[in-house]
C-alpha positions in Angstrom: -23.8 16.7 13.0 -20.8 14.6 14.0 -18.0 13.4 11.4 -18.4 10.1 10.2 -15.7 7.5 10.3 -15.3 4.4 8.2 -12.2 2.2 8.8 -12.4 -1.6 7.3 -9.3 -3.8 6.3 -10.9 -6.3 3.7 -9.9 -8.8 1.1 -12.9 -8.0 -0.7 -12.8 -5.5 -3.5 -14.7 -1.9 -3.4 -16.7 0.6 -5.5 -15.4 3.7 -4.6 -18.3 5.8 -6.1 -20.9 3.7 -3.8 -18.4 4.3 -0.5 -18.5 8.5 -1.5 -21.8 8.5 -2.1 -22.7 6.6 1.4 -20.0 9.2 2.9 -22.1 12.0 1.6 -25.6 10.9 1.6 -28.3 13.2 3.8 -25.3 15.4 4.4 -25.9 19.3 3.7 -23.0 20.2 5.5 -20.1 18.9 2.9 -19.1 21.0 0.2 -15.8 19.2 -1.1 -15.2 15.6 -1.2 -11.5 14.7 -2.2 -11.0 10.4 -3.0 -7.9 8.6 -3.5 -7.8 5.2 -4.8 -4.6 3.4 -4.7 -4.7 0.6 -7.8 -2.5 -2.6 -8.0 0.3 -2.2 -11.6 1.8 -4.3 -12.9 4.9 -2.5 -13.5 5.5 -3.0 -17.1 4.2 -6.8 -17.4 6.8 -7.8 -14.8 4.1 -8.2 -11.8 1.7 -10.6 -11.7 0.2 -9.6 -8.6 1.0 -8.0 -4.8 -0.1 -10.1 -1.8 0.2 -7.8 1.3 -0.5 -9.3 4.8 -1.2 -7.5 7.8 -1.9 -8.7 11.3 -6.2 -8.4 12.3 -6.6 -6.0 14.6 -3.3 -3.8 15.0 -3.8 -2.8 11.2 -7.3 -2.0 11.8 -6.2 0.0 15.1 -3.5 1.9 13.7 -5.8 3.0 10.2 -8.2 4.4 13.2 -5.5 6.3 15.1 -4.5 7.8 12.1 -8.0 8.9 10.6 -9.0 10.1 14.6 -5.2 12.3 13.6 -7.4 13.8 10.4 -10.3 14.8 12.1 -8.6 16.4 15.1 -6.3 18.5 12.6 -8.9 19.5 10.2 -12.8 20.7 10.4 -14.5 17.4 8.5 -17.9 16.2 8.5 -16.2 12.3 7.1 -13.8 10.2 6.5 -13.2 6.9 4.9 -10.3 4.6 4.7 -10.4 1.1 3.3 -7.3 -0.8 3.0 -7.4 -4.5 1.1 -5.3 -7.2 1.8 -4.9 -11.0 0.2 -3.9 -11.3 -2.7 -4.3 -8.2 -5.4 -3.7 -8.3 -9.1 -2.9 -5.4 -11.4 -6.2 -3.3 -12.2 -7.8 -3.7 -8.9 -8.3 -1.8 -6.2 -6.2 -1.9 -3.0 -6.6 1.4 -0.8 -9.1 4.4 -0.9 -9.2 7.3 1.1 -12.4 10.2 0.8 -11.9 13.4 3.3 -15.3 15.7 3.4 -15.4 19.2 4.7 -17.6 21.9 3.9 -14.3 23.5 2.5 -12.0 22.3 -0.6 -8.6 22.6 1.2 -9.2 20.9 4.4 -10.3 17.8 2.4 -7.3 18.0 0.2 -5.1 18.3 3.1 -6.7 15.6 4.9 -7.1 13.1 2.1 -3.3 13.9 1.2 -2.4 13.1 4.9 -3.7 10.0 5.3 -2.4 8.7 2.3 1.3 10.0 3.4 1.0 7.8 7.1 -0.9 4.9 5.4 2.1 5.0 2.7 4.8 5.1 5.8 3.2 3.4 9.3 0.3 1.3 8.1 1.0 -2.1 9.7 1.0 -3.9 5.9 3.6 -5.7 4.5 3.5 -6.3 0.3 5.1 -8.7 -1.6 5.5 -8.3 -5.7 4.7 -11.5 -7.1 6.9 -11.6 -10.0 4.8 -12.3 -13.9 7.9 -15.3 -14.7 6.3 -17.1 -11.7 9.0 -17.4 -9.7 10.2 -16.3 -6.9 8.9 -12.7 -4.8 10.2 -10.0 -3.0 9.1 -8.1 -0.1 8.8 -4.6 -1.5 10.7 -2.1 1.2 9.8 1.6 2.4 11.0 3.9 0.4 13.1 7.4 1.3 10.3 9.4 -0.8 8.0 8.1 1.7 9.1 9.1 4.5 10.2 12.5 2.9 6.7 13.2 2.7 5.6 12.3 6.1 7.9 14.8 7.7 5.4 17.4 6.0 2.9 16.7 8.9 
């Protein structure tokens, strides 16, 4: 049975038990399912919320090239990445990432992975909107970022 891929870039929230479950559903073959999901905080009451823009398409494209990278490097049976955008307040969801494999540490790896490029050289750009209401900054990559990129 081929892997399967799921790559959406959404403003809509997600339930990340319903998108494992689909991932695994009628599938025999998977023994380990790792999930990541990435939650909007509000960094000590100073954030009201993160608005992240990307542009349609290239984003889309470049979560793809990168989840294509995963299943070339590791024996899967499925991946998922979802990716919001719009605007995102603290609590909610923002990214999720499951990796299945028959086998625990391929899954790991691969779940870890894509959460180190989508981190560094997804095509999103976030801006902190600040709780006093004015104002925002565009938030910057940071070194530890790309420190752990170089791993791969």
């Amino acid at each position: 049975m081929s892997p399967r891929l799921v790559v959406r870039v959404q403003p809509e929230d997600f339930d990340p038990a319903r998108e494992a479950a689909l991932l695994t559903h009628g599938r025999t073959d998977v023994g380990a399912l790792v999930t990541f999901t990435g939650l909007c905080r509000d960094e000590s009451g100073r954030l009201a919320a993160l608005e992240l823009e990307h542009f349609p398409g290239m984003a889309e494209a470049q979560l793809t090239r990168i989840a294509e990278d995963a299943l070339v490097r590791w024996p899967l049976t499925g991946l998922v990445v979802l990716h919001r955008h719009g605007r995102i307040t603290p609590g909610e969801n923002i990214v999720f990432v499951a990796a299945a494999s028959s086998h625990r540490q391929a899954a790991f790896e691969a779940a870890d992975f894509l959460m180190d490029f989508l981190k560094s050289r997804a095509p999103f750009w976030k801006k902190e909107i600040p709780a006093s209401g004015t104002g925002g900054d565009w938030v910057d990559a940071r070194d530890s970022d790309e420190a752990r990129l170089a791993r791969w």
